[in-house]
N, C-alpha and C positions, 0 to 999 in steps of 0.2 A: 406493718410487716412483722410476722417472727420470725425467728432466728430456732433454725433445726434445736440449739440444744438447750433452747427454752421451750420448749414441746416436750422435750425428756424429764422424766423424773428419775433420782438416782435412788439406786435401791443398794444399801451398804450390806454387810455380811456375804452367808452363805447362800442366801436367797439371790445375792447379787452376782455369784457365780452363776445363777443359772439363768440370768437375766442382763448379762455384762454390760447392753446398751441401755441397761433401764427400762420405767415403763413409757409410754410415747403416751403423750396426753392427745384423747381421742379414740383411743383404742380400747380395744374388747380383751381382755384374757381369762380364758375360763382356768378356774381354779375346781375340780373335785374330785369325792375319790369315798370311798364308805364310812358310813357311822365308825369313827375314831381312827382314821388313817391320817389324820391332821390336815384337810382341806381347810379347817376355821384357823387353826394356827397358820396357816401360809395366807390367810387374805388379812391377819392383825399383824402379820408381821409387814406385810405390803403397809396396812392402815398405817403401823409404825413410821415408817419408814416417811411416807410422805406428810404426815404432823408432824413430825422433827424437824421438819425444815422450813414448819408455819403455814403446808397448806390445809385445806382441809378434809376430811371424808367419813364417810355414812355408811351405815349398814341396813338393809331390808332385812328385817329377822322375823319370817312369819312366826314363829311357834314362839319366842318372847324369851330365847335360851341366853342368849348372846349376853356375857355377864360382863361389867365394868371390871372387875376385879381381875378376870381372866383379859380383856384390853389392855387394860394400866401392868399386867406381867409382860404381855408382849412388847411393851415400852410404848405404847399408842397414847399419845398425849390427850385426855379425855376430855379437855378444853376445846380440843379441837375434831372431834368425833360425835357424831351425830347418830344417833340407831332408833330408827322406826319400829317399834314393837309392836308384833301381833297386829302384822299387816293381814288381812284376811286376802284367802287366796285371787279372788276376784279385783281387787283392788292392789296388787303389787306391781301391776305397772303402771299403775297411774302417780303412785308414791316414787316409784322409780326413776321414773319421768321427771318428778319436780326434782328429787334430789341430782338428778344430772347435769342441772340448771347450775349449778351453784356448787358443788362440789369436786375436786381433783380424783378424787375417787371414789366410786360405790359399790360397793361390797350386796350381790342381792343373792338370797336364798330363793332359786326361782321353784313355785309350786311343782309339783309332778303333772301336772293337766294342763301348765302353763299351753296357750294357744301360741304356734312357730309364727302368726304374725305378729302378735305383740311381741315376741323377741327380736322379730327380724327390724320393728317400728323403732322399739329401744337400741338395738345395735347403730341403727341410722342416727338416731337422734347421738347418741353417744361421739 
């Protein structure tokens, strides 16, 4: 049996305002928004958020931008963050897929040509 608020994860700060109950483990949240409107800073602040407290979470980074340096600023404990680089577009949700397996959180850059049932297979599985 779980217990509703070991299914939560608590998200502190200002991110936490706008997320009060946390993230629910199991659950889908889209995070995006244009080249530099800070959709990468709001999924490593999430990343943060959830290795502070020792669990773990990954990132799908087709294009291989996603920097350590810029993780380790958003406070993302990098012992505990995992990032798939220069995932090739055909192949991201197979990588996807495993990292859902084993991680509290996955952060994925999904292709533009991405196929709606591999999302809809990944949301299931998720």
């Amino acid at each position: 049996m779980v217990l509703a608020h070991d299914r939560m994860l608590d998200i502190p700060g200002p991110l936490g305002q706008l997320l009060p109950e946390g993230l629910v483990r199991g659950s889908v949240t889209v995070v995006e928004g244009a080249t530099g409107a800070g959709a990468t800073s709001v999924a490593l602040t999430l990343c943060a958020a959830v290795t502070a407290v020792g669990e773990w979470a990954a990132a799908v980074d087709l294009a291989g931008t996603l920097g350590g340096e810029a993780a380790a600023e958003a406070g993302v404990t990098l012992e505990r963050f995992a990032v798939a680089r220069r995932v090739p577009p055909d192949r991201w949700a197979t990588v996807t897929s495993v990292l859902l397996d084993g991680m509290s959180l996955v952060v994925v850059e999904v292709p533009p040509r991405a196929r709606p049932a591999d999302a809809r297979r990944l949301v299931a599985r998720a």
